[in-house]
C-alpha positions as CSV (number, residue, x, y, z in Angstrom):
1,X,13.8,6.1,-25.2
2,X,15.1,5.2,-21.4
3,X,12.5,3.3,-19.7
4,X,13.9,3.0,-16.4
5,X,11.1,4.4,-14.0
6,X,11.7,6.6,-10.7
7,X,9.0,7.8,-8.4
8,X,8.8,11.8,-7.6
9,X,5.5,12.2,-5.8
10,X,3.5,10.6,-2.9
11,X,0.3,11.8,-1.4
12,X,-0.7,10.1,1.7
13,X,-4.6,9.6,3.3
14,X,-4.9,6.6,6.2
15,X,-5.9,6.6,9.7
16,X,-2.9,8.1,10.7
17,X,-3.7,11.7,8.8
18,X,-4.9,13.1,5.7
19,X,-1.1,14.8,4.6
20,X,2.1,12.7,4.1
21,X,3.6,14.9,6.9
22,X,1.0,13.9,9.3
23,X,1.2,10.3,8.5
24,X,4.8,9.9,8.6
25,X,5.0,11.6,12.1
26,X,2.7,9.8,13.2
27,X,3.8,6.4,12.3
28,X,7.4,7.0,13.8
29,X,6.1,7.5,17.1
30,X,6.9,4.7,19.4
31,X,5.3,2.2,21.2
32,X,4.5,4.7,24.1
33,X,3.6,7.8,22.3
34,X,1.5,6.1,19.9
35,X,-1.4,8.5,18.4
36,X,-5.0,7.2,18.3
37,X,-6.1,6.7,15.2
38,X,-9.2,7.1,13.0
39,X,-10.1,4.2,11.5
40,X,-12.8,5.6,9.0
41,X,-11.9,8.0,6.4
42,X,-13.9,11.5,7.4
43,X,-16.7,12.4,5.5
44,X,-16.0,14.8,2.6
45,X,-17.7,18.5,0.7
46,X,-17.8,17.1,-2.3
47,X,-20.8,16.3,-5.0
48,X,-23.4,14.8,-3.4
49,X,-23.8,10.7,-2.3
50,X,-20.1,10.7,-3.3
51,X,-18.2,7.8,-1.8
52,X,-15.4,8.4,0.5
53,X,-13.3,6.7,-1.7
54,X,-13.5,9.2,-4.4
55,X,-13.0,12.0,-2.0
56,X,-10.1,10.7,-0.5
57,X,-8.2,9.5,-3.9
58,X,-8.7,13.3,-5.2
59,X,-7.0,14.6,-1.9
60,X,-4.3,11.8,-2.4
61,X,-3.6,12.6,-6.3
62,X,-3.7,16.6,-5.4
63,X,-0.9,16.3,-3.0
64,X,1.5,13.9,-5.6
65,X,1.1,15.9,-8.1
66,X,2.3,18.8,-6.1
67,X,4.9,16.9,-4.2
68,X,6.3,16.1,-7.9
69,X,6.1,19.5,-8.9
70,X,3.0,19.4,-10.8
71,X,0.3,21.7,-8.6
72,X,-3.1,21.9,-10.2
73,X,-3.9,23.3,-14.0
74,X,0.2,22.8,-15.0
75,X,-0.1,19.2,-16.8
76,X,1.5,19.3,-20.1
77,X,1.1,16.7,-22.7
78,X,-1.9,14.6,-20.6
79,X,-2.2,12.5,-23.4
80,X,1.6,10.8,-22.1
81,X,0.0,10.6,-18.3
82,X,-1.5,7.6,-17.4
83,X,-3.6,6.5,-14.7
84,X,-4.0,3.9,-12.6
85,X,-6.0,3.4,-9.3
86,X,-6.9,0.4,-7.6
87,X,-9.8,-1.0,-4.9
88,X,-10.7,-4.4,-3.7
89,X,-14.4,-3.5,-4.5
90,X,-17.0,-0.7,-5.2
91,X,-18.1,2.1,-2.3
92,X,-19.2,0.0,0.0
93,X,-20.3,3.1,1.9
94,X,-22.9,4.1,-0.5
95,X,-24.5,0.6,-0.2
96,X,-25.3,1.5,3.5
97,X,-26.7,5.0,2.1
98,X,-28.9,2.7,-0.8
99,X,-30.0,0.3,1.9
100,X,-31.4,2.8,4.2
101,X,-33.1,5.0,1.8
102,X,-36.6,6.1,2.2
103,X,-36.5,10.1,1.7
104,X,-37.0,9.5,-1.7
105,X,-33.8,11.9,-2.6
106,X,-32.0,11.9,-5.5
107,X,-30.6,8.7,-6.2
108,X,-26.3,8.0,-6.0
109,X,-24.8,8.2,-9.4
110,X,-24.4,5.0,-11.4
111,X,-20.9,5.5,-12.3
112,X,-20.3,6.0,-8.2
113,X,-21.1,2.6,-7.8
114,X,-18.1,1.0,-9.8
115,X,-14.7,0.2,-8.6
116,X,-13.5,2.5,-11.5
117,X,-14.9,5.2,-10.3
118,X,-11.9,6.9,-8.0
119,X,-9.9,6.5,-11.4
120,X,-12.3,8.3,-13.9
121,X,-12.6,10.7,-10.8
122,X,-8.9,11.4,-10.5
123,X,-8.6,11.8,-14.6
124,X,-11.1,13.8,-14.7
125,X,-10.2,16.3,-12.2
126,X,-6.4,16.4,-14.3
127,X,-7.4,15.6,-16.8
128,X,-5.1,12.8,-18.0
129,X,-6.0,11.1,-21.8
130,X,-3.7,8.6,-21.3
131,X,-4.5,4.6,-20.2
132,X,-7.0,4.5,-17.4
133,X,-7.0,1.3,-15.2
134,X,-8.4,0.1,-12.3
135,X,-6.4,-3.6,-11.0
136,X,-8.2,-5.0,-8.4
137,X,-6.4,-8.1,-7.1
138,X,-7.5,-8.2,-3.5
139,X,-5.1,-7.2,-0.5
140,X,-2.3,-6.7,-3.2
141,X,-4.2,-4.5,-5.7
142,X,-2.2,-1.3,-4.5
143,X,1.3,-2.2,-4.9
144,X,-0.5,-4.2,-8.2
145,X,-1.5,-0.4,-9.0
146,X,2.0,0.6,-9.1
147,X,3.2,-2.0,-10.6
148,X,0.8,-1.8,-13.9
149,X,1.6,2.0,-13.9
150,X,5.5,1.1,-14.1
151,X,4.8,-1.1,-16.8
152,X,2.6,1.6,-18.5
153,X,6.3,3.7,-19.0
154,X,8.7,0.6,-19.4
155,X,6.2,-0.2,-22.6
156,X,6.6,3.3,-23.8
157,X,2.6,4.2,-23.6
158,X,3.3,6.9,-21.0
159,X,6.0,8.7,-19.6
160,X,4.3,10.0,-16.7
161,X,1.4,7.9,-14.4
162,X,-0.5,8.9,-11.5
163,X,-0.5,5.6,-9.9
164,X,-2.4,4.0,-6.5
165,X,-5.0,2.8,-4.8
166,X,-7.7,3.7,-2.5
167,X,-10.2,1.3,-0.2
168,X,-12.9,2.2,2.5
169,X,-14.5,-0.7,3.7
170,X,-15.4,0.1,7.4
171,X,-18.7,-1.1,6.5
172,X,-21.1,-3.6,8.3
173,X,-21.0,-6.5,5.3
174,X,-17.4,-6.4,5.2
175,X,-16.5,-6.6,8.9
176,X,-19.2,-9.5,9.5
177,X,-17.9,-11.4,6.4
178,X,-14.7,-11.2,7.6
179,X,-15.4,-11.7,11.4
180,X,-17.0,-15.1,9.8
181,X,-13.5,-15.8,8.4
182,X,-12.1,-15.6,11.5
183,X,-9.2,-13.0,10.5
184,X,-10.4,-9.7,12.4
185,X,-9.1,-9.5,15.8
186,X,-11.1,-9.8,19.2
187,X,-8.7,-8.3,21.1
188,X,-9.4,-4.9,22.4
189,X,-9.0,-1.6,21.9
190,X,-8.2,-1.7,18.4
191,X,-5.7,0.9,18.3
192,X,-4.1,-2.2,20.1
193,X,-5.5,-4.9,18.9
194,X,-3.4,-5.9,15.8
195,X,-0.1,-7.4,16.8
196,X,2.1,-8.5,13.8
197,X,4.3,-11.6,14.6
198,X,3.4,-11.3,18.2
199,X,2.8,-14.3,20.2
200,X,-0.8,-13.2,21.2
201,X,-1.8,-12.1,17.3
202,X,-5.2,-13.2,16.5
203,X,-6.3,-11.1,13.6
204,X,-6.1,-8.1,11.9
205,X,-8.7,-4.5,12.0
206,X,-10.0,-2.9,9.4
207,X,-8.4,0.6,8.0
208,X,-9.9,3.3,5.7
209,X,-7.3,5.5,2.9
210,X,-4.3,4.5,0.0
211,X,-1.9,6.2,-0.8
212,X,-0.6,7.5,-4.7
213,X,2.3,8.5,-6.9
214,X,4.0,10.0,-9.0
215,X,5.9,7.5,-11.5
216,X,7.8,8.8,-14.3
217,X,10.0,7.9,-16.9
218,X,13.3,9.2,-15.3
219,X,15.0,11.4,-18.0
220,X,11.9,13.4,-18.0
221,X,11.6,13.6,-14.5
222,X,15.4,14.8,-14.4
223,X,14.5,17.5,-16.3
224,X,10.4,18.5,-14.5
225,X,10.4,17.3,-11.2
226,X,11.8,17.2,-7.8
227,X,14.3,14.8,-6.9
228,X,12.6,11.4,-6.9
229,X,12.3,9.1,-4.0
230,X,13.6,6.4,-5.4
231,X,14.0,4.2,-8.6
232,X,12.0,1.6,-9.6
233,X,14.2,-1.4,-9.6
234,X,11.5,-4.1,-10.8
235,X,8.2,-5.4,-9.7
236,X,6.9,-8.8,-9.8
237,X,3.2,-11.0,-9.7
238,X,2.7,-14.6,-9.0
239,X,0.0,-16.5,-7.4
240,X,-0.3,-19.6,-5.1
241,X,-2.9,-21.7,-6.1
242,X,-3.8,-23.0,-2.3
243,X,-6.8,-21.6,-1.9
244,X,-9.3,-18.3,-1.7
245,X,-8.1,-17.6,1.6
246,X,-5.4,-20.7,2.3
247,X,-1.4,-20.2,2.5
248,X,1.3,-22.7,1.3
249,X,2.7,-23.4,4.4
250,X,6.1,-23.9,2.6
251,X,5.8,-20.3,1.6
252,X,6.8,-21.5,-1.8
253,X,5.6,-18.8,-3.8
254,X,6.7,-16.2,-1.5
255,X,10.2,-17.4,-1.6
256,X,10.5,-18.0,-5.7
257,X,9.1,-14.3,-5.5
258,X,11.6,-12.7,-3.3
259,X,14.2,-14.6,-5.2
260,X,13.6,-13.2,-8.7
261,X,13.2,-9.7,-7.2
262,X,16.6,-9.9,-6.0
263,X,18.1,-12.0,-9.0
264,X,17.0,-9.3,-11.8
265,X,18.4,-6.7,-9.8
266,X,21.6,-9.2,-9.7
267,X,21.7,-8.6,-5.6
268,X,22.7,-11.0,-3.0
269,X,20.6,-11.0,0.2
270,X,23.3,-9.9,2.1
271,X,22.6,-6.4,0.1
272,X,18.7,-6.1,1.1
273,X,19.1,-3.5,3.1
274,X,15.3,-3.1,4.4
275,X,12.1,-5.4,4.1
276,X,8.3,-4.2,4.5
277,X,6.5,-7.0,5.5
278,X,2.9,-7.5,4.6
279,X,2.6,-8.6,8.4
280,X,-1.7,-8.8,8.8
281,X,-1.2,-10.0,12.4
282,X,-2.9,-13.6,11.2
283,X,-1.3,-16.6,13.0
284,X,-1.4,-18.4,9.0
285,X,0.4,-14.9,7.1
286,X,2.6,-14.0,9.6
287,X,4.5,-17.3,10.0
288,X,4.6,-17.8,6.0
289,X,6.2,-14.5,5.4
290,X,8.8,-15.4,8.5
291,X,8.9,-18.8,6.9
292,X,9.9,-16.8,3.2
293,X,12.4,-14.5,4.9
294,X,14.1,-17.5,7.0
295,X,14.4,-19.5,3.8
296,X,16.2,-17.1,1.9
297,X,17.9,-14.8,4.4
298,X,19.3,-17.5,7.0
299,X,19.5,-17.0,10.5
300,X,18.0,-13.4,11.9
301,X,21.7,-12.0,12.2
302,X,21.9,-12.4,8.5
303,X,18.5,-10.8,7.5
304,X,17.7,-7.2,6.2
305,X,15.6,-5.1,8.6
306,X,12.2,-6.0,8.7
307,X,9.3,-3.8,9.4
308,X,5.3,-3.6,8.5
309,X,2.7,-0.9,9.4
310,X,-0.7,-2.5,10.2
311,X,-0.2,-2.4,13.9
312,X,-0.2,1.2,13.5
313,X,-3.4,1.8,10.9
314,X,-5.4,-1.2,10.5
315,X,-5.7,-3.0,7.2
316,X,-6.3,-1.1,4.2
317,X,-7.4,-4.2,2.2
318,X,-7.1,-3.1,-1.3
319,X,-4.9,0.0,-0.2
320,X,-2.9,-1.8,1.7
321,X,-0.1,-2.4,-0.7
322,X,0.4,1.6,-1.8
323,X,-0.3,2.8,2.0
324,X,2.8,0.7,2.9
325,X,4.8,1.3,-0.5
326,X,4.7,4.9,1.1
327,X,6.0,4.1,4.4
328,X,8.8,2.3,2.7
329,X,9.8,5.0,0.3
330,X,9.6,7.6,2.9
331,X,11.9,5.4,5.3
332,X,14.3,5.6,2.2
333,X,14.1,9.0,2.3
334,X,14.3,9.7,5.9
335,X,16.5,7.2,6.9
336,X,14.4,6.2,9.3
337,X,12.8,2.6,9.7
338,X,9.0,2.9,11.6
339,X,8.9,0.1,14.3
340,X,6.1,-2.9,14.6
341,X,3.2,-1.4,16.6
342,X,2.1,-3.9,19.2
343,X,4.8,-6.1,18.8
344,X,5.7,-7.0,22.3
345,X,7.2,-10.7,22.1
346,X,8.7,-12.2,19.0
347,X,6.6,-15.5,18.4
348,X,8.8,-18.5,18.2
349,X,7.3,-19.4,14.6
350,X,8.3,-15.8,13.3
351,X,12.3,-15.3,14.0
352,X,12.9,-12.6,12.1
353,X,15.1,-9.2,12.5
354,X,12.5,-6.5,13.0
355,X,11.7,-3.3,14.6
356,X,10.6,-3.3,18.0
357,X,9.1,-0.2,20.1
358,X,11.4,2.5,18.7
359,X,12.2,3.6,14.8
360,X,16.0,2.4,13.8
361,X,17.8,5.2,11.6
362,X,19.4,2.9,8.6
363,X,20.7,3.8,5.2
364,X,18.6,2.1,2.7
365,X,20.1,1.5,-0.7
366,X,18.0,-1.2,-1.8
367,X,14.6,-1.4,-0.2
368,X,12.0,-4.5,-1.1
369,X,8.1,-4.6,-0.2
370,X,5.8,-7.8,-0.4
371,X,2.3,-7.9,-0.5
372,X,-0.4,-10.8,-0.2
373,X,-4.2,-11.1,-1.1
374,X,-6.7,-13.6,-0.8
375,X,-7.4,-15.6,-3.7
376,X,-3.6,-16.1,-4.1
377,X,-2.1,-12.8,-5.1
378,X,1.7,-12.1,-4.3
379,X,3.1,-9.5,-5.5
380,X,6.1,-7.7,-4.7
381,X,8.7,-4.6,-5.7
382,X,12.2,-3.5,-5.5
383,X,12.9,0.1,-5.0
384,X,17.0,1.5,-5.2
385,X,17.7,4.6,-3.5
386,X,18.9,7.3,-5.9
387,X,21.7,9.5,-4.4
């Protein structure tokens, strides 16, 4: 039984859009016609005191599944369909609802309350009876999503996996805990606020979606689905040990990450043909990833094309990593490379090759994205365009 893994579906909800059409448009606009964007997800029709996390992962699954070729009621063999959806914590959103009751109502849900809940949601609705996980690793959980799923078909438990993550934490503890932190920008307005590797960076704002897929073991998929985006070339998970919130400086487990990625795929760095960034727009994770990518690419003539989205939508926290797995795939895809939002000048502690104001058309073969999370996650993936 192959186990190689290609993805064939992507559904797409952020503050860009709620359709992988809309979002992609809308990212690829340049610095001048940017959109503005809505940070919180909208409120949804569904059962009541639902979070807005459930609501969106169910909109997000729906459109995978049809991008792959799977619309609604035509899942065969669920028990081979995993699924996997992550978030960096429970519905914040119905805390705020719980707080403020005094109608005396019905109360929300139990189950609503757990971080599981978008997952039993989404497996429910499709009914998968395959594994049914729910990672949460911080600000890497979603590309930590994708990578569990992949391993779910490499191990030969499924051969398909709806796989993702979804986060909504526009919420009043979050954004005060985090203002404490010093890591949310105070510049203003926020469409403009977050400037990744820019000199006058200062912080990141908060975003509301995910994004999730369709993996699948690829001789079934050449045989069920559309063509697939791309193959999964490998995925990877270390930690740094600094701190909850602290970065090596050195960017030593960054490096040793990017380094394995390419080494398994037996690739020298001259062959990286594009690099998402996880690019927050913090002075400490900004300069560490430009640190990484200096280390191992040399001088920015040598380096792959760099990019990363969060200028554009905000930080999606625990979504962050599937939200920008998207972007990368569909760059594959299009051919197209989105540009830095807000990046106006290159700060001297970040020399790296990256898109500036306008979108860059560039065949990518081999396409990488990293992601980081407090408490020491870094994870990252390796994608191979399939022609």
């Amino acid at each position: 039984m192959s186990s190689a893994v290609v993805i064939t579906g992507v559904g797409i909800c952020s503050p860009l859009g709620t359709t992988r059409k809309t979002n992609w448009q809308n990212l690829i606009q340049s610095a001048t016609q940017r959109v503005r964007v809505n940070w919180q997800l909208d409120e949804h029709t569904g059962t009541p005191h639902e979070p807005r996390s459930i609501g969106a992962a169910l909109r997000m699954a729906t459109e995978a599944l049809e991008d792959a070729g799977w619309p609604a009621g035509t899942i065969a063999e669920p028990e081979r369909w995993g699924c996997v959806i992550g978030t960096s914590k429970g519905p914040l959103d119905l805390y705020d609802t719980l707080a403020d009751k005094t109608d005396g109502q019905e109360p929300v849900p139990f189950p609503a309350l757990w971080p599981s809940g978008p997952a039993a949601a989404v497996a429910r609705q499709f009914g998968f009876r395959g594994p049914l996980l729910t990672p949460v690793s911080a600000c890497a959980t979603g590309l930590d999503a994708v990578i569990r799923g992949v391993r779910l078909i490499e191990q030969g438990d499924c051969d398909f996996v709806l796989a993702g993550s979804v986060d909504a934490s526009r919420n009043r503890y979050v954004t005060a805990s985090y203002r404490r932190l010093g890591i949310l920008s105070r510049q203003t307005p926020e469409e403009t606020a977050c400037r990744p590797f820019d000199v006058t960076r200062d912080g990141f704002v908060i975003g509301e979606g995910g994004a999730m897929f369709v993996l699948a073991r690829e001789n079934e998929a050449s045989s069920r689905t559309r063509k697939p985006y791309a193959r999964w070339h490998s995925g990877l998970q270390l930690n740094d040990p600094s701190g909850m919130t602290q970065l090596d400086p050195t960017a030593a487990g960054l490096i040793h990450l990017i380094r394995q990625l390419l080494d398994r795929a037996r690739l020298d760095p001259g062959q990286l043909d594009a690099l998402h960034l996880h690019g927050t727009g913090t002075l400490a994770n900004d300069a560490c990833e430009a640190r990484a990518v200096n280390e191992i690419f040399g001088p920015v003539s040598q380096q792959p094309l760099c990019t990363a989205s969060k200028g554009s939508h905000g930080h999606l926290l625990g979504a962050a990593g599937s939200l920008e797995l998207a972007w990368l795939l569909l760059a594959m895809r299009e051919g197209l490379l989105p540009p830095v939002q807000n990046l106006q000048q290159l700060a001297t502690e970040c020399p790296i090759r990256v898109v500036q104001e306008t979108a860059v058309s560039l065949p990518i073969q081999y396409g990488m994205k990293i992601s980081l999370g407090f408490g020491g996650h870094i994870s990252g993936a390796l994608l191979e365009a399939i022609h």
